[in-house]
C-alpha positions as protocol buffer text, in pm:
chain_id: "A"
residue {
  index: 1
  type: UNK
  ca { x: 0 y: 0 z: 0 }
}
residue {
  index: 2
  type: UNK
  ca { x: 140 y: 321 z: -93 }
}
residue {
  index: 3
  type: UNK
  ca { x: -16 y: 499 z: 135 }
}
residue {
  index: 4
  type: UNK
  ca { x: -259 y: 443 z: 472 }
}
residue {
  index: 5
  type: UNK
  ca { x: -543 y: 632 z: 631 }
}
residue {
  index: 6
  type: UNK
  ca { x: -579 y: 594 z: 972 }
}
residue {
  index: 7
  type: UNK
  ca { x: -833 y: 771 z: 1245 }
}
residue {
  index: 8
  type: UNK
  ca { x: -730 y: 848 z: 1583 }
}
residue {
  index: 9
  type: UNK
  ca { x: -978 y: 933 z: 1806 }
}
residue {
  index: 10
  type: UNK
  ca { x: -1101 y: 1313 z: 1627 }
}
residue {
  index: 11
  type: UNK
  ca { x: -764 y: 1291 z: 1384 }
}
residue {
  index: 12
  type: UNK
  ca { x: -706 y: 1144 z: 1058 }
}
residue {
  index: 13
  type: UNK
  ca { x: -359 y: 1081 z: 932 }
}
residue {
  index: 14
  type: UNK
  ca { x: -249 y: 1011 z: 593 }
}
residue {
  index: 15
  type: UNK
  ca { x: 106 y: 818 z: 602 }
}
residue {
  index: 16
  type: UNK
  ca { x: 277 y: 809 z: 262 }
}
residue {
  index: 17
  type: UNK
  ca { x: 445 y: 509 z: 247 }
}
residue {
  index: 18
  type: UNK
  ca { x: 697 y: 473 z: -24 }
}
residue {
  index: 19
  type: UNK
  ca { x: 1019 y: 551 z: 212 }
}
residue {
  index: 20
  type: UNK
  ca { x: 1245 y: 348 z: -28 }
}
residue {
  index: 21
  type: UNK
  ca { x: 1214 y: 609 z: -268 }
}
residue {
  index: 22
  type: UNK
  ca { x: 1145 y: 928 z: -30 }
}
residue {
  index: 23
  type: UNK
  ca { x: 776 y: 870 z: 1 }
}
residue {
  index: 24
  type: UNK
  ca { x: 763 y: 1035 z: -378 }
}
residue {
  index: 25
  type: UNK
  ca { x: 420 y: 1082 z: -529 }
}
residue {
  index: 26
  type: UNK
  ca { x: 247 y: 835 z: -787 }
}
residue {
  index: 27
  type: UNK
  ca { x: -93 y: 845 z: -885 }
}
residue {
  index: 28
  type: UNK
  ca { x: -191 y: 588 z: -633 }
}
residue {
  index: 29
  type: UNK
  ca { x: -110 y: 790 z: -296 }
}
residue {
  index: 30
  type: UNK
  ca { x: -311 y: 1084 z: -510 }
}
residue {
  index: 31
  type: UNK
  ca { x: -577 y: 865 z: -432 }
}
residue {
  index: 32
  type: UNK
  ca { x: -518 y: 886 z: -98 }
}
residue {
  index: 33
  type: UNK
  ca { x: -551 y: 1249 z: -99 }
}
residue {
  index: 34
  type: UNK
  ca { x: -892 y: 1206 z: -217 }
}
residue {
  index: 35
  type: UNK
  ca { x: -994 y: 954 z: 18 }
}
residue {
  index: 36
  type: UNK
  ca { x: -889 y: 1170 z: 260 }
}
residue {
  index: 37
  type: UNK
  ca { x: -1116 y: 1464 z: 159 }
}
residue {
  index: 38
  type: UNK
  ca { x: -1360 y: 1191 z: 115 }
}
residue {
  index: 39
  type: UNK
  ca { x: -1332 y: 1101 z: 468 }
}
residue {
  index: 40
  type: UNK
  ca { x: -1393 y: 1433 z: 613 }
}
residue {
  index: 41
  type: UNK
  ca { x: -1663 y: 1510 z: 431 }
}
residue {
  index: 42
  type: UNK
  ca { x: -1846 y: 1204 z: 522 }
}
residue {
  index: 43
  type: UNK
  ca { x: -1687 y: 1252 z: 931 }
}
residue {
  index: 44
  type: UNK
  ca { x: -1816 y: 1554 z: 1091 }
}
residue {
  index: 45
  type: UNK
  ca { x: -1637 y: 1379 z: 1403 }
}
residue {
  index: 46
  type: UNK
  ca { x: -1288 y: 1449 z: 1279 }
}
residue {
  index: 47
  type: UNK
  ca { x: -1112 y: 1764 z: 1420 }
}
residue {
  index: 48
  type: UNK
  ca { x: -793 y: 1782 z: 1215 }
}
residue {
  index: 49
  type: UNK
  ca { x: -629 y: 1624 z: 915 }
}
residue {
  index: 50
  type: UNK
  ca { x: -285 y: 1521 z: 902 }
}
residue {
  index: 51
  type: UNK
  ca { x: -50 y: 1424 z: 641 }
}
residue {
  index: 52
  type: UNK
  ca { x: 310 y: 1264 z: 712 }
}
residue {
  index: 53
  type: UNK
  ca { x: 568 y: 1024 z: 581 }
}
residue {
  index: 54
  type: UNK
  ca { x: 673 y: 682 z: 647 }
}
residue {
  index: 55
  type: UNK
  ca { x: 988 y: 568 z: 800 }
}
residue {
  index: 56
  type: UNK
  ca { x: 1277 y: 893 z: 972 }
}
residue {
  index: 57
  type: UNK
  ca { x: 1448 y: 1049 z: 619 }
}
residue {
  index: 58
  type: UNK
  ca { x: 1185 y: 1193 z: 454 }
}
residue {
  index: 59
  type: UNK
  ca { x: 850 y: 1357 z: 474 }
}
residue {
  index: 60
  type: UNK
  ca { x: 813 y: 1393 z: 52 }
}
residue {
  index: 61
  type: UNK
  ca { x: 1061 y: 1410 z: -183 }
}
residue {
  index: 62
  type: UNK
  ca { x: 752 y: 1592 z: -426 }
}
residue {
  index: 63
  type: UNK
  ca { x: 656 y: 1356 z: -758 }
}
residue {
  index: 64
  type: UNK
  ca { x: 810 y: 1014 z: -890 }
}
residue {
  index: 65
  type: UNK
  ca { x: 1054 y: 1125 z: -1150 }
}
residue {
  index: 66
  type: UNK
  ca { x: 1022 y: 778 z: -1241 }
}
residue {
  index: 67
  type: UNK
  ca { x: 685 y: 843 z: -1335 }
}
residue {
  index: 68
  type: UNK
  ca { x: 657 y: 1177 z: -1435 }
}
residue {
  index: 69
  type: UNK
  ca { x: 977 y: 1233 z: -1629 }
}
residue {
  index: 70
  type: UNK
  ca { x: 794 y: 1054 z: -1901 }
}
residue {
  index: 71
  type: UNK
  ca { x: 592 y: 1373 z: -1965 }
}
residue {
  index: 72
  type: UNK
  ca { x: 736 y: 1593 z: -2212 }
}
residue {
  index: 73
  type: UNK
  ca { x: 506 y: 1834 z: -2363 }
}
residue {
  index: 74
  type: UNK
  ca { x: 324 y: 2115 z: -2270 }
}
residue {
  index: 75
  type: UNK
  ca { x: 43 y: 1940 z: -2250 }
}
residue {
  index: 76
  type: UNK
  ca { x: 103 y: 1637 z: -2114 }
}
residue {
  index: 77
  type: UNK
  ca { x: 277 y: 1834 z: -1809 }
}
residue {
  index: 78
  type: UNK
  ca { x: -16 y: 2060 z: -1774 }
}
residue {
  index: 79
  type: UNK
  ca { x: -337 y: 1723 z: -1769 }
}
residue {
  index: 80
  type: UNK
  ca { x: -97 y: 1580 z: -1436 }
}
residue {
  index: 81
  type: UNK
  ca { x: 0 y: 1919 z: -1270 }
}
residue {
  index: 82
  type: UNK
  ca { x: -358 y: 2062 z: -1272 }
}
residue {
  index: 83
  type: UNK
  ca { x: -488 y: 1738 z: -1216 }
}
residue {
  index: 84
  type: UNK
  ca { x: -271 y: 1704 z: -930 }
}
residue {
  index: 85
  type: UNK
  ca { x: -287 y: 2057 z: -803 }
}
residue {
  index: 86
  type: UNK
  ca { x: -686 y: 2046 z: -796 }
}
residue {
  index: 87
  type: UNK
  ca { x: -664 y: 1740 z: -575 }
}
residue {
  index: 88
  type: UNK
  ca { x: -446 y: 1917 z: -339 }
}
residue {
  index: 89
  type: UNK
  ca { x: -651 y: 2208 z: -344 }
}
residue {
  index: 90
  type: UNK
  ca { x: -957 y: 2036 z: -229 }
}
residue {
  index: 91
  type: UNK
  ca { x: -700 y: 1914 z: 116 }
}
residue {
  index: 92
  type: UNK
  ca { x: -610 y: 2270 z: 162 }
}
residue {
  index: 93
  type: UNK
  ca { x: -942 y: 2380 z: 170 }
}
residue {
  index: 94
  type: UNK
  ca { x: -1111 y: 2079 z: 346 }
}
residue {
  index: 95
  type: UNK
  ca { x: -1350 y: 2226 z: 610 }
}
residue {
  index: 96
  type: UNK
  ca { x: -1109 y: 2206 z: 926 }
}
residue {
  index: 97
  type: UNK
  ca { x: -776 y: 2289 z: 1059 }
}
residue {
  index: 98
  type: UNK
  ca { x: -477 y: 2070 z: 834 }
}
residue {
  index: 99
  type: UNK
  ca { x: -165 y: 1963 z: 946 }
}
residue {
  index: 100
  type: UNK
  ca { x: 194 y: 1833 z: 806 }
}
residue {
  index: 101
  type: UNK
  ca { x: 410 y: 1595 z: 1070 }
}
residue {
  index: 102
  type: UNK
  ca { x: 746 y: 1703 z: 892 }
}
residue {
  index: 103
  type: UNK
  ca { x: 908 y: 1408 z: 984 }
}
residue {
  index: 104
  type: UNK
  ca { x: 1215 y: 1422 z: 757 }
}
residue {
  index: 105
  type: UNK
  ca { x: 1301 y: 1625 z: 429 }
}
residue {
  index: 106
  type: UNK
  ca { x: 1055 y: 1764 z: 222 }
}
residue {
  index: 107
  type: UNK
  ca { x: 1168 y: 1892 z: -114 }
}
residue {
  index: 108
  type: UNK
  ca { x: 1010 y: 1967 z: -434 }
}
residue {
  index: 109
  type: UNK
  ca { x: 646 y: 1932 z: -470 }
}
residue {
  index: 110
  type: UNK
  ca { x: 655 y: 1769 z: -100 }
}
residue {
  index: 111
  type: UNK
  ca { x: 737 y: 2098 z: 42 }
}
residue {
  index: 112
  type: UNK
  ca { x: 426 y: 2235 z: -171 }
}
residue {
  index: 113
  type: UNK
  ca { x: 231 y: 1977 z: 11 }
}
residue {
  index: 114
  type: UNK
  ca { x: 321 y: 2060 z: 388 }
}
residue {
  index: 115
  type: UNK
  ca { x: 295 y: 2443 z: 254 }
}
residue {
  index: 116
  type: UNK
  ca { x: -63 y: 2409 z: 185 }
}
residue {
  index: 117
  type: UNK
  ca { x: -95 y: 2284 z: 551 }
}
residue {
  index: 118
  type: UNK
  ca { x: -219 y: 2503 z: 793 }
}
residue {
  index: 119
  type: UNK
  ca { x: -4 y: 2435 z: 1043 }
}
residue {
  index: 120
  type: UNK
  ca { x: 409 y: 2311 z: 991 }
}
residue {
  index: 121
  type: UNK
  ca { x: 533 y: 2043 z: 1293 }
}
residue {
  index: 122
  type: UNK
  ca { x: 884 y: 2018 z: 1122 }
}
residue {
  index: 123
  type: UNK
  ca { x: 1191 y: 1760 z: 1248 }
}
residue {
  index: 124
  type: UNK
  ca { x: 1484 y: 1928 z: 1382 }
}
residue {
  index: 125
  type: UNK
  ca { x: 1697 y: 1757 z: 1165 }
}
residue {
  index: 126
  type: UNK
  ca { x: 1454 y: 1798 z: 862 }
}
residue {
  index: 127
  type: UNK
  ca { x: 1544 y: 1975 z: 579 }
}
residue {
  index: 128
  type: UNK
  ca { x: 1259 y: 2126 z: 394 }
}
residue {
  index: 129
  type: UNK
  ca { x: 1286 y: 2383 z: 9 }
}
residue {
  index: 130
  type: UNK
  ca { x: 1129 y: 2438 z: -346 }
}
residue {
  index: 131
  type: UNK
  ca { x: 1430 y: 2306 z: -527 }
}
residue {
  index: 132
  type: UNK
  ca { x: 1197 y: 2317 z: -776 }
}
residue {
  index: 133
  type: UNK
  ca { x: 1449 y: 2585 z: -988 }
}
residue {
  index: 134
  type: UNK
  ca { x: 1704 y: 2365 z: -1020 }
}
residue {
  index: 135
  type: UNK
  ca { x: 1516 y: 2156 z: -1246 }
}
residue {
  index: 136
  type: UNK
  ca { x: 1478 y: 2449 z: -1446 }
}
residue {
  index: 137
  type: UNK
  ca { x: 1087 y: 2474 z: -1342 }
}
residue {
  index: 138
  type: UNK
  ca { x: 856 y: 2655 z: -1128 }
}
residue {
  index: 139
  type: UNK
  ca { x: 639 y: 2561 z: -836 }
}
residue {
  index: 140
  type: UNK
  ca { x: 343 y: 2311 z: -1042 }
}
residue {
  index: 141
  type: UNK
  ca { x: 83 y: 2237 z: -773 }
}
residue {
  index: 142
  type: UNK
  ca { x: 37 y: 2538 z: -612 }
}
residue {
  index: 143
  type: UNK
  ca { x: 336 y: 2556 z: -354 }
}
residue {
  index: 144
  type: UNK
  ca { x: 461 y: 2904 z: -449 }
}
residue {
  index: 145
  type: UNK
  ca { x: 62 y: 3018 z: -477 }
}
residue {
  index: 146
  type: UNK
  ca { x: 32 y: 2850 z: -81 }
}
residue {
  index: 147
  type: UNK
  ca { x: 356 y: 3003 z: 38 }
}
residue {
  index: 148
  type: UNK
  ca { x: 306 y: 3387 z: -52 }
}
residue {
  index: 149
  type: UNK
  ca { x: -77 y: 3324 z: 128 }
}
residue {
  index: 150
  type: UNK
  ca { x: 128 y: 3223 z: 453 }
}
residue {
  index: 151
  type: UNK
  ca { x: 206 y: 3536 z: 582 }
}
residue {
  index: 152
  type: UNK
  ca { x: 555 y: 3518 z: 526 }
}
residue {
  index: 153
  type: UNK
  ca { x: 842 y: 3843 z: 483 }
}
residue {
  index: 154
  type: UNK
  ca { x: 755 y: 3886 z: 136 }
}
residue {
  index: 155
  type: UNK
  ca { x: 1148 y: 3862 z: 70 }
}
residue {
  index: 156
  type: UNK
  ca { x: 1186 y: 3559 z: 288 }
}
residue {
  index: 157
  type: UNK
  ca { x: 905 y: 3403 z: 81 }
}
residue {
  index: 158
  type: UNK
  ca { x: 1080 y: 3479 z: -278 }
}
residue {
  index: 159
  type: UNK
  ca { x: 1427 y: 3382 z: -143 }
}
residue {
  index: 160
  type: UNK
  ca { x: 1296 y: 3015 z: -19 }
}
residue {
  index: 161
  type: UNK
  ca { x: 1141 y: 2969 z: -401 }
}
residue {
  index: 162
  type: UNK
  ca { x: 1407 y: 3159 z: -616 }
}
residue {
  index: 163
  type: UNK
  ca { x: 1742 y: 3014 z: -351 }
}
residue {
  index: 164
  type: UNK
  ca { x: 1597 y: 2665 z: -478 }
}
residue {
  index: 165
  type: UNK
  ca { x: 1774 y: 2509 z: -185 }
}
residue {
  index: 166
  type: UNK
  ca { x: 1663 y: 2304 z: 134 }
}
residue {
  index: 167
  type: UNK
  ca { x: 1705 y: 2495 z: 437 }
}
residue {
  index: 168
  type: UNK
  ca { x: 1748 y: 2348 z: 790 }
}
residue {
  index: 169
  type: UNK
  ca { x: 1493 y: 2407 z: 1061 }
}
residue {
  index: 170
  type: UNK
  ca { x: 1597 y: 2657 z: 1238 }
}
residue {
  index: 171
  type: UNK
  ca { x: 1586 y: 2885 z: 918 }
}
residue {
  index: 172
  type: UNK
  ca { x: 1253 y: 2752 z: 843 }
}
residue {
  index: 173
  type: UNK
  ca { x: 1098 y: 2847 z: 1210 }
}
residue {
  index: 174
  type: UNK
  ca { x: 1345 y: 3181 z: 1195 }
}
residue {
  index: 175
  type: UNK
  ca { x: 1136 y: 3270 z: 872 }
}
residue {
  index: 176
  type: UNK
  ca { x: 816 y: 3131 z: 955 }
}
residue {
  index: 177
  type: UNK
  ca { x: 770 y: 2846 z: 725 }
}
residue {
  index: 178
  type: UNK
  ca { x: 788 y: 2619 z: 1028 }
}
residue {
  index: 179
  type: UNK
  ca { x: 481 y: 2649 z: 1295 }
}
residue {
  index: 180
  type: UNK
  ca { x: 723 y: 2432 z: 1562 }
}
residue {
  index: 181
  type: UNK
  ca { x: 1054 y: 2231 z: 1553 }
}
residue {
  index: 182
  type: UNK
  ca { x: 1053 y: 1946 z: 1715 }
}
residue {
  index: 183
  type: UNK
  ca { x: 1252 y: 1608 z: 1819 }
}
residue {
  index: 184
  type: UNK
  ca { x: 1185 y: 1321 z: 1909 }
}
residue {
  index: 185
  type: UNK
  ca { x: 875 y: 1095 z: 1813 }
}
residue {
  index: 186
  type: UNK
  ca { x: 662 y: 1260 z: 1553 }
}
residue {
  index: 187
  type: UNK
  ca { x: 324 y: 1141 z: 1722 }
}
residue {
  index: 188
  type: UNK
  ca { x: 385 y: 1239 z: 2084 }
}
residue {
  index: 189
  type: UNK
  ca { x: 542 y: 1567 z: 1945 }
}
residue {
  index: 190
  type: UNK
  ca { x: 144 y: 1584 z: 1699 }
}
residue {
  index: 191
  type: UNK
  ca { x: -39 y: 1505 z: 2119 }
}
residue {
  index: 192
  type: UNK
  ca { x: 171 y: 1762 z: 2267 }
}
residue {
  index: 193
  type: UNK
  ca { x: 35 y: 2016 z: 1954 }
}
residue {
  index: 194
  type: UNK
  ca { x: -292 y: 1927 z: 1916 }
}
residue {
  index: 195
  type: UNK
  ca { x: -345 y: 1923 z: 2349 }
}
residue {
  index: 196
  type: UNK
  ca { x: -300 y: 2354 z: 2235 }
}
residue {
  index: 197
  type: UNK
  ca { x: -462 y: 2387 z: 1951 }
}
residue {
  index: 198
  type: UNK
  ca { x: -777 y: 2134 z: 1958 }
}
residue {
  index: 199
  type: UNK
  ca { x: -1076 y: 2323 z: 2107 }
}
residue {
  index: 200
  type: UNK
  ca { x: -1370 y: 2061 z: 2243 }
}
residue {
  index: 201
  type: UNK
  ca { x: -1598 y: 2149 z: 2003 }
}
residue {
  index: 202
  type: UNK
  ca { x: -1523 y: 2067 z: 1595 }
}
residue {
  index: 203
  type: UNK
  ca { x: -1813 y: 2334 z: 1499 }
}
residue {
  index: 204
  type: UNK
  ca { x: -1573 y: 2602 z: 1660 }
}
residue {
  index: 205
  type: UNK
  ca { x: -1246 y: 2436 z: 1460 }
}
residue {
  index: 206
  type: UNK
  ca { x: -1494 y: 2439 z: 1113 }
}
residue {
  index: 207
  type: UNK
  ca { x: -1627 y: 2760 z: 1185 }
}
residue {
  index: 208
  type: UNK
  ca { x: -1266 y: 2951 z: 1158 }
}
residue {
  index: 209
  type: UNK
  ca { x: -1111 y: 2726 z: 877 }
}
residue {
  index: 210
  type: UNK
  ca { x: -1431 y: 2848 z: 627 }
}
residue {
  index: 211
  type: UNK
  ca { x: -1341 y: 3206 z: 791 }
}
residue {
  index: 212
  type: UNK
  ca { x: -1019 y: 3114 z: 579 }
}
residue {
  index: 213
  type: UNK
  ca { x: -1167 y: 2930 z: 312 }
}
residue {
  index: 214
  type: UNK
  ca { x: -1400 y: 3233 z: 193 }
}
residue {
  index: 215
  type: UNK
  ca { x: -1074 y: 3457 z: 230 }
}
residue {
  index: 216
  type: UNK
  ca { x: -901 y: 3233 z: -52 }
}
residue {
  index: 217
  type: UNK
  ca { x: -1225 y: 3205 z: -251 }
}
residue {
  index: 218
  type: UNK
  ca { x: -1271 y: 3565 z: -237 }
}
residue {
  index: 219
  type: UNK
  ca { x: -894 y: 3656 z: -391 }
}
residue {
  index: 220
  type: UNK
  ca { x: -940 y: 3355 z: -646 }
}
residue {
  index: 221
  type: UNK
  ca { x: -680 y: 3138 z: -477 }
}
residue {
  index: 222
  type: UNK
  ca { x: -771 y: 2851 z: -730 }
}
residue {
  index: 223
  type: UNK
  ca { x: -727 y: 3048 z: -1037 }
}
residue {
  index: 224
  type: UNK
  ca { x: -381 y: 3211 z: -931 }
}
residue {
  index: 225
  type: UNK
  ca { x: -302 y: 2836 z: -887 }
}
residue {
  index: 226
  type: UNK
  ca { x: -394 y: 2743 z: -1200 }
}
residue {
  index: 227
  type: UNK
  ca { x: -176 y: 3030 z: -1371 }
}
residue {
  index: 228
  type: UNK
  ca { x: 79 y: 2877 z: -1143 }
}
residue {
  index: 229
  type: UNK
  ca { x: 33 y: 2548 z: -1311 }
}
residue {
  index: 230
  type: UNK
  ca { x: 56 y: 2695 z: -1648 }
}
residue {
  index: 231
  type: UNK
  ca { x: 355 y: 2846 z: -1604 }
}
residue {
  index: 232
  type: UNK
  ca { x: 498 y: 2539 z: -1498 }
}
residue {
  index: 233
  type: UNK
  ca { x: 364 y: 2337 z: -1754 }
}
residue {
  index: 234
  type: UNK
  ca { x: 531 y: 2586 z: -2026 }
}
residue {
  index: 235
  type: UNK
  ca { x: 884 y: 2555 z: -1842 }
}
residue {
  index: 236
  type: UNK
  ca { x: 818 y: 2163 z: -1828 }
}
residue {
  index: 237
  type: UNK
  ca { x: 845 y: 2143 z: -2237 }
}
residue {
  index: 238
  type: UNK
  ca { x: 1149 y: 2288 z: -2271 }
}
residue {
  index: 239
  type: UNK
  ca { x: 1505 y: 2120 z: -2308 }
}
residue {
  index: 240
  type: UNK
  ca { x: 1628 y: 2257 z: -1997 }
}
residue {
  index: 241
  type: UNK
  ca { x: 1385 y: 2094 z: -1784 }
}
residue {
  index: 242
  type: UNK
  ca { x: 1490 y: 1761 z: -1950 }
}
residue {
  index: 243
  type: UNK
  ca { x: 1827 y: 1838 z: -1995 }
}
residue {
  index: 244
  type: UNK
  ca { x: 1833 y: 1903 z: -1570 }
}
residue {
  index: 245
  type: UNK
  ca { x: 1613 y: 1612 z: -1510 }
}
residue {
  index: 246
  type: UNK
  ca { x: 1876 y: 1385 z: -1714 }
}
residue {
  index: 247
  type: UNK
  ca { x: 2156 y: 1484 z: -1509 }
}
residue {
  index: 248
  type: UNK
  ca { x: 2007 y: 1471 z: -1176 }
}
residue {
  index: 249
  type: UNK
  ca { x: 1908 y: 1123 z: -1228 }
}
residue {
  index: 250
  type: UNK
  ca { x: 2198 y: 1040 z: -1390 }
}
residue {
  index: 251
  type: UNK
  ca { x: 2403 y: 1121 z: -1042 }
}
residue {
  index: 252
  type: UNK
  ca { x: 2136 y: 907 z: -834 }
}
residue {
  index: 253
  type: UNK
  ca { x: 2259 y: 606 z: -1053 }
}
């Protein structure tokens, strides 16, 4: 299983589970993205959503090159990246309070993924960056859209995306990427969290998260996305995209 969906109590945690190749993302754990909206929508019980890694190296290492390499035109790049980005948009704006258990590096299209989180609980020795420019492309699933919404130093915010480089954790709580550092277990450092931040009643948690949905639906988050996705899919066509995807897999080998 690439993935598993579990419910504790008034949480629901989505594990990736591909740690052998940095939890990356294939089509099937998208699926569990949608379950997981699914879920919620169906659980009025459930207080907060969480999404994590298996195994202690890495959170998300962002999509399987493996996989997505393969796409080479405009086109082709744009059908998965808007796919994918509408799918992620419907976790960020689930109807309560989300969460990303940064339990090891999240890179790439992973760090768009614990950006669109509400809240950051990031590994001290986690490294976390939109490297994204290094393979010659932007942001594609809304990360850099989700990161200038997070109220950010507006430099700080174009430095993480235009640097292209992981940055410890320290730098990412400095900035205020990360909500909390933490070490240790991932899940007694997610009790010690939610014991703050989880209020007794959900219609109190629901009530403030549409607060924030309207505010996103009102500036036309989803269609700044979308010109996000674009853009990416444009950059994704040409041969230095391909050219920096060659030689970065070429060094893995």
């Amino acid at each position: 299983m690439t993935y598993t969906l579990t419910k504790r109590e008034e949480i629901i945690i989505l594990e990736i589970n591909r740690p052998n190749i940095h939890n990356a993302i294939n089509m099937e754990v998208l699926e569990g993205f949608k379950e997981l909206v699914h879920t919620v929508k169906k659980d009025s019980s459930i207080k907060l959503a969480v999404i994590t890694g298996a195994g202690e190296k890495s959170f998300c290492s962002g999509g399987d090159l493996s996989v997505f390499h393969k796409l080479k035109t405009e086109r082709e790049s744009y059908d998965m990246l808007s796919e994918t980005a509408t799918i992620l948009y419907d976790v960020a704006t689930m109807t309560i309070p989300t969460l990303a258990l940064v339990n090891g590096t999240a890179i790439g299209g992973g760090c768009e993924i614990a950006t669109l989180c509400d809240y950051r609980l990031v590994k001290k020795e986690a490294k976390c960056g939109f490297i994204q420019g290094q393979l010659a492309i932007t942001s594609g699933w809304g990360g850099g859209t989700y990161l200038w919404e997070k109220g950010m130093r507006q430099d700080y915010t174009l430095q993480m995306l235009t640097e292209a480089t992981p940055y410890p954790s320290d730098k990412l709580q400095a900035i205020g990427w990360a909500t909390e550092v933490f070490e240790g277990n991932k899940y007694n450092a997610l009790e010690l969290f939610i014991d703050k931040m989880i209020v007794p009643h959900e219609t109190v948690l629901r009530a403030y998260k549409m607060q924030l949905v309207r505010k996103w639906e009102q500036s036309k988050l989803f269609e700044r996305i979308m010109e996000e996705v674009r853009t990416c899919s444009v950059l994704w066509a040409q041969d230095a995209h391909h050219q920096a995807v060659d030689a970065f897999l070429s060094k893995k080998k």
